[in-house]
C-alpha positions as CSV (number, residue, x, y, z in Angstrom):
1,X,46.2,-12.3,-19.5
2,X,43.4,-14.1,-20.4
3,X,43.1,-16.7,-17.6
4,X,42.8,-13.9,-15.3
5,X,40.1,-12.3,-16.9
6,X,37.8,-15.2,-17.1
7,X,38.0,-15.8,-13.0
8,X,36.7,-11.9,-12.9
9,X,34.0,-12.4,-15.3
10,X,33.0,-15.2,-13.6
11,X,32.9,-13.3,-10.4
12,X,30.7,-10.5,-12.0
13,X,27.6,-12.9,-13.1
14,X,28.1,-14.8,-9.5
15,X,27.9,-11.6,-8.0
16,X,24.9,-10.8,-10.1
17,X,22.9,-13.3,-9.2
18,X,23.9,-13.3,-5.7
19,X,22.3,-9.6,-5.5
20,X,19.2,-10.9,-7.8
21,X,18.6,-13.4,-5.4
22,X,18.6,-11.2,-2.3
23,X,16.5,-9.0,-3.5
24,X,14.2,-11.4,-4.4
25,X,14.0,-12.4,-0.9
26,X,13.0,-9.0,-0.3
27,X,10.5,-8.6,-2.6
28,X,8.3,-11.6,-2.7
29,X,7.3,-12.2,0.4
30,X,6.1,-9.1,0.7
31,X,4.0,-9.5,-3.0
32,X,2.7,-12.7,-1.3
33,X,1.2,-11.1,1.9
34,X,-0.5,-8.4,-1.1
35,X,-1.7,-11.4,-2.9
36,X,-3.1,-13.2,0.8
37,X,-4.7,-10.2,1.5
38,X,-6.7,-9.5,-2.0
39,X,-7.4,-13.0,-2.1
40,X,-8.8,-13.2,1.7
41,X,-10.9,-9.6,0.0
42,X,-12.4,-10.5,-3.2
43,X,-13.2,-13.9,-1.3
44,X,-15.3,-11.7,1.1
45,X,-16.9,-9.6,-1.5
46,X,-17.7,-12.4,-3.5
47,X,-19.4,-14.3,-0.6
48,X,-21.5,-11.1,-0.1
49,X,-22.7,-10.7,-3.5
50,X,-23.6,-14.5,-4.3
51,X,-25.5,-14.3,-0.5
52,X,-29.0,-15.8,-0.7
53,X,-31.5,-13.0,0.9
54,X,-33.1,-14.1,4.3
C-alpha cells in the first residue's frame, strides 16, 4: 500500500510545480513590461528635472 502512495505524492508536488511554473510564465512578463515602462518614466522625469536652463 505504501509503494502506491508514494508514486501519487510524487505526482502531486510535480503537478505543483508544473502549475507554479505556468503561471509564472504568465505573470512575469507582464511585471517586466510594468517595470520597462516605469523605468523608461522616471528616466524621463529625471532627465527633466536635472535639465540645465537655456
Amino acid at each position: 500500500m505504501k509503494q502506491s502512495s508514494v508514486p501519487k505524492a510524487v505526482e502531486k508536488v510535480l503537478a505543483g510545480a508544473i502549475r507554479r511554473e505556468m503561471a509564472l510564465e504568465d505573470f512575469v512578463p507582464s511585471k517586466l513590461l510594468k517595470l520597462g515602462t516605469l523605468i523608461v518614466w522616471c528616466n524621463s522625469t529625471n532627465m527633466r528635472e536635472n535639465a540645465m536652463p537655456l
